[in-house]
N, C-alpha and C positions, 0 to 999 in steps of 0.2 A: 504494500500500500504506500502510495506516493508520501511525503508529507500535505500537500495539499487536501488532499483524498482524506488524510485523517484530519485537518480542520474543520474539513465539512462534514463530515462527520460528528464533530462534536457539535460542530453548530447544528446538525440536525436534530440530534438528540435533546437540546434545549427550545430548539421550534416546535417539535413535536407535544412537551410539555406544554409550552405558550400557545400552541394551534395556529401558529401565524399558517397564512394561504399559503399557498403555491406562490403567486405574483411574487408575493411581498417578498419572500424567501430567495427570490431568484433575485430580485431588486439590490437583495442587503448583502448576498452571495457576493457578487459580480463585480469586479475591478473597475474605477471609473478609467484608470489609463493603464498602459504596459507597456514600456519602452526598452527597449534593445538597442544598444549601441556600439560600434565600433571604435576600440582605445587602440589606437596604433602606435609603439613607444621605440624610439632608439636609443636601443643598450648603451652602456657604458662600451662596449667593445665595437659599437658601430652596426652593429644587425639591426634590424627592425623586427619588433616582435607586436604579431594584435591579440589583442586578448578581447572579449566580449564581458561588457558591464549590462546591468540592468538597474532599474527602478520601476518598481508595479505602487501604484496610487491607488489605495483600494476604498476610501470611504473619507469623504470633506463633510458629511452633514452635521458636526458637531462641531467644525475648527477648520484651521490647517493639517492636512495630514504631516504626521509625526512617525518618524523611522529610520533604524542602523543603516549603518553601510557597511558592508564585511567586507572583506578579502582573502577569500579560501578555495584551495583550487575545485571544493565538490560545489562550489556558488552557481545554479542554476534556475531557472528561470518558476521551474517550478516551488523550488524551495523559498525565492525569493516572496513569490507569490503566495503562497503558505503564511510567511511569515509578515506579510505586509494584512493578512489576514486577521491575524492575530491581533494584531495592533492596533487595529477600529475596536476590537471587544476589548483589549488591555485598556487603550486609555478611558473608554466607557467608564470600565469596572471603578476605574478609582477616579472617576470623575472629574476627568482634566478636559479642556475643551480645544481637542483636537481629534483628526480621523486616525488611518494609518497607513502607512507605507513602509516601502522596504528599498531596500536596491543592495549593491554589489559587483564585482568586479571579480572574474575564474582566473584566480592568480593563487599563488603562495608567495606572500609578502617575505618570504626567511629567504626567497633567491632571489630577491632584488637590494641592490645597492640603497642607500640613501637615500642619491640623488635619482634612482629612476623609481625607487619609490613613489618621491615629489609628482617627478614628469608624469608619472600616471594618473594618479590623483588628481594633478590640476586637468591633464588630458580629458579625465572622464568630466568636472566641471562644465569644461568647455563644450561636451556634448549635451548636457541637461541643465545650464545655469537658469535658460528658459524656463524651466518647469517646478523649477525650486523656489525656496525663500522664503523671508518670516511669516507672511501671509497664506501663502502657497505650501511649503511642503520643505519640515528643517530638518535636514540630517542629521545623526549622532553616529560616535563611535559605536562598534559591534567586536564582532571577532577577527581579527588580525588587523583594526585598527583603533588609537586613538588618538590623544587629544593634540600630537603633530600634523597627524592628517585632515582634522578638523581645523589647526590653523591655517594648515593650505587651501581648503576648502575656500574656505574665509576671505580668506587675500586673492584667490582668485575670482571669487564671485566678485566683491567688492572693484574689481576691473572692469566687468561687465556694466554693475548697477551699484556704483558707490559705497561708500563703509556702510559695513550695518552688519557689525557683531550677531544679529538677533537671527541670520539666515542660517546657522547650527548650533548644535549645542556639543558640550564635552568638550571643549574649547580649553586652553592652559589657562589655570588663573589669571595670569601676566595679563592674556590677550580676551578679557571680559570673561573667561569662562568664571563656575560656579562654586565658590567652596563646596565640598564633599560631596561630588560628581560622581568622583573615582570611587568613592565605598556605599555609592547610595543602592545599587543593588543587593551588593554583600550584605548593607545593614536591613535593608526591607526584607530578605531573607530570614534572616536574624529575629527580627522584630516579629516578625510573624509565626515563624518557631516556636518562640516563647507563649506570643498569643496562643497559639492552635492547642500546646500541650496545656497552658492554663483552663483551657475551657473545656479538655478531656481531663482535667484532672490529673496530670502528669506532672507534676514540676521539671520545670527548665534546670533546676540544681544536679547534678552528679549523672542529668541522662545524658544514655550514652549517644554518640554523633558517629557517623562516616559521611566521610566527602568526595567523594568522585570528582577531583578537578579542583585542582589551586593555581587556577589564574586570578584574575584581578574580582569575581566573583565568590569562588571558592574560597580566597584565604582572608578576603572581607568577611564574609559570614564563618569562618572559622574563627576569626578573631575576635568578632563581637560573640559568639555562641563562648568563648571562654571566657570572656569576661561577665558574662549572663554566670558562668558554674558550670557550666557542659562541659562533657570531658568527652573531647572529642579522640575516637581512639584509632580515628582510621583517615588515612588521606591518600588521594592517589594524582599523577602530575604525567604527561605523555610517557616520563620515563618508568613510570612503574609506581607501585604503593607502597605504605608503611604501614606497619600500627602495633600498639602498644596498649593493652587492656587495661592499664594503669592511668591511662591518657595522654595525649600530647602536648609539649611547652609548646603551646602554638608562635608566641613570641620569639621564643627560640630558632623555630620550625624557619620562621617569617627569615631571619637573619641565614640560615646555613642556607634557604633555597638562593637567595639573592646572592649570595659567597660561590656557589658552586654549581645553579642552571638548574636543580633537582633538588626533589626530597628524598631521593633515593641516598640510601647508607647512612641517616640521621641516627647517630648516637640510643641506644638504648629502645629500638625498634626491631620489627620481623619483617622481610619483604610477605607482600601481599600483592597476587596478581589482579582484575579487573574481577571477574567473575566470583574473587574471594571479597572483594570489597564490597560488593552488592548483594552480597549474602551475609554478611558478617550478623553477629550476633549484638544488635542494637535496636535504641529503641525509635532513634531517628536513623533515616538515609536521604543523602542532597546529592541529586545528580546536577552538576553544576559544570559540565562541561558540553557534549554533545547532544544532538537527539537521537533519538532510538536505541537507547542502551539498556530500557527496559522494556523485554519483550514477553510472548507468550511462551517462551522457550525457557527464559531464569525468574520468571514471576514467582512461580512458585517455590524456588528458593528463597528469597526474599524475607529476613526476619524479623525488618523491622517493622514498628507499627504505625508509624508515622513516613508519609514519603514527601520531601517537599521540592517542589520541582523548578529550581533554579535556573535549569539548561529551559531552553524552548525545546517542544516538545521531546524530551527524552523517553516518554513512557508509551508506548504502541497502544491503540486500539484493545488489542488481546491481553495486553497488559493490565491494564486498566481493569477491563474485564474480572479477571481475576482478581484484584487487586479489590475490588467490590465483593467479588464472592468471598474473600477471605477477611475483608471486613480490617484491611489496613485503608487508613485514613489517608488521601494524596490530596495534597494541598496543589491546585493547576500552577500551570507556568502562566496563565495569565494574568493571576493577582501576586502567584510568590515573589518574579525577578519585575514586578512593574516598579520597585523602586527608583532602575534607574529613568526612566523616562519620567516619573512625577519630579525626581530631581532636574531633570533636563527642562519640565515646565517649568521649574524656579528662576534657572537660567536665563529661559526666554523672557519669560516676566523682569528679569532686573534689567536684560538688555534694552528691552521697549521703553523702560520706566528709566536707565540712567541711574541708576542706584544698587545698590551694593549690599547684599544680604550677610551677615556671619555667619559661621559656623554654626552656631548653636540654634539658629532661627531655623538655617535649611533641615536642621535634623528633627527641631518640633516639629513642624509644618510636615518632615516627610512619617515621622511617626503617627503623627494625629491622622491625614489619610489613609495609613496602609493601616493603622486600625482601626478606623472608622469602614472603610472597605469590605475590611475582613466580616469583622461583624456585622455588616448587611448581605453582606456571601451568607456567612453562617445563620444568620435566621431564615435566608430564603429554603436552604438545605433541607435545617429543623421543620419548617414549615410545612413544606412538600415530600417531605422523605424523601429526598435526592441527594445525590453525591454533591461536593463541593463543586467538582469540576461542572458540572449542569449546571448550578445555581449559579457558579460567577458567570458561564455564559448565558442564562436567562438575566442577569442584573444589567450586563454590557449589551446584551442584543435589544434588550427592552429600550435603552435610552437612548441608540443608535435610531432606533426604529421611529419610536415617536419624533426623536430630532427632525427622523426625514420627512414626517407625515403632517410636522408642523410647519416648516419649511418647504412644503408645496414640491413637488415633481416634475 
């Protein structure tokens, strides 16, 4: 099953509950643009190399469409479109007033220089400056980029149509981006952790964690889950996993992977392969790296009880499935990782407005929605006897819907 194929699917599953038509279903379905572009770039060695970007616009009836830009060589059209899917019910759910989009570029950023980094980056710009911008439709960092290639972005858009900070977000402090940008995923993860187990009755204190993926997500929400009391005992990084039943100095953790590119060989751990990490003996699991890493094929090893889903879609269809019949609790990827785009609204907000938010505002401001959020996910659940995942997308398809039906066709 595609990733697209499994978005619609879960939006079906919440139509079906709500009884939306046929029309209207197809109306909320359906992309308003999809554009494909050619980025043609000369190497550092003189070759010309093209690679093919995208950007899919899938829903403005609430805002500006809002959405990542990746850089990964599996970046395709459909995936793109999956996830620009997402994004109309993600910003819904937590109630920020934008659509969503997506885009991307079928590269591996780890074999390019620097400088042809840049030239791509600005390259793909120059194919879609047209279609972007603060009104229109703001980029953010994704996977395999961030807040460098948002200031390229920037300065070349700003060639086209004049300064104006406010056409992406995830931008360097320096260059108007937003204090706590960078860990606002990680903490919304976090944050909601603690939420979901207080209101099963679990304490956040001494439960146990594993994390599939410590990048700039993963070891955000590892670091806030240890200073919450979680003793997080399992971690895993491209090069492989750790873990330690006793728990890990994540701080510690935080300094040897920046020393040495890995968590692999971390002082007073067991190597632990992928398949053992997702099965470990816990009471939370964060998939916090790619999608589909939980299928209908390891579901049922699976021991924790709580699954909170960091990555965009990492849990299959058949997963899921399971995951209901065995009555583990999964918190979707569309309310868990909306951290970072609620922060990226904050962004946009002070660049419009000229002013300057702290630290400590961005982190009220983003607690108070991703709690506030949650707890209308979770009564809609209670309400209807449905899984969380249904409920947060009956809460976002509901507000998308009316927006459109208020706002005329």
């Amino acid at each position: 099953m595609s990733s697209y194929e499994t978005a619609t699917r879960y939006f079906e599953q919440a139509a079906n509950v709500m009884g939306i038509s046929p029309n209207m279903r197809k109306l909320l379905r359906t992309p308003q643009r999809e554009v494909k572009v050619q980025v043609a770039l000369e190497m550092d060695d003189g070759q010309v190399e093209t690679f093919i970007g995208y950007r899919v616009q899938h829903d403005n009836a609430r805002g500006p469409m809002k959405g990542g830009l990746r850089f990964h060589p599996e970046v395709d059209a459909d995936e793109v479109l999956a996830l620009a899917t997402l994004m109309t019910w993600k910003t819904a759910i937590v109630n920020i007033p934008y659509g969503g989009a997506k885009g991307g570029i079928s590269i591996n950023p780890r074999d390019l220089s620097p400088g042809e980094l840049e030239r791509v980056t600005r390259k793909f710009v120059d194919e879609i400056h047209d279609i972007i911008g603060p009104d229109k439709d703001i980029p953010a960092p994704d996977m395999g980029t961030g807040p460098q290639e948002m200031a390229w972005i920037m300065n070349q858009y700003g060639k086209y149509h004049g300064y104006n900070p406010a056409c992406v977000t995830g931008k360097p402090v320096e260059l108007h981006g937003a204090d706590g940008r960078n860990e606002a995923t990680g903490r919304g993860v976090a944050i909601l952790t603690k939420a979901l187990l207080d209101r099963y009755m679990a304490p956040i204190k001494e439960a146990r964690v594993a994390i599939q993926g410590f990048g700039n997500v993963g070891s955000f929400a590892a670091s806030f889950l240890h200073d919450m009391g979680a003793r997080v005992v399992a971690i895993s990084d491209v090069s492989g996993g750790i873990y330690n039943p006793e728990g890990l100095d994540i701080p510690a953790l935080l300094k040897y992977q920046s020393a040495n590119g890995s968590v692999q060989d971390f002082p007073e751990t067991e190597p632990m392969n992928n398949a053992e990490l997702l099965a470990a003996d816990v009471e939370v699991l964060i998939p916090a790296a790619i999608g589909n890493v939980l299928t209908g094929e390891n579901a049922g090893a699976v021991r924790a009880k709580f699954v909170i889903e960091a990555a965009n879609n990492p849990t299959t269809p058949e997963a899921d499935e399971i995951f209901h019949e065995r009555e583990i609790i999964v918190l979707p990827d569309v309310l868990a990782n909306a951290g970072g785009v609620t922060v990226s609204y904050f962004e946009w907000v002070q660049n419009r407005q000229h002013f300057r938010w702290d630290l400590q505002r961005v982190r009220d401001e983003l607690d108070r929605i991703m709690i506030d959020s949650f707890e209308k996910v979770l009564t809609i659940a209670r309400e209807k006897h449905i899984p969380l995942r249904v409920a947060a997308y009956i809460l976002g398809i509901g507000r998308v819907g009316r927006a459109t039906v208020l706002g005329g066709i």
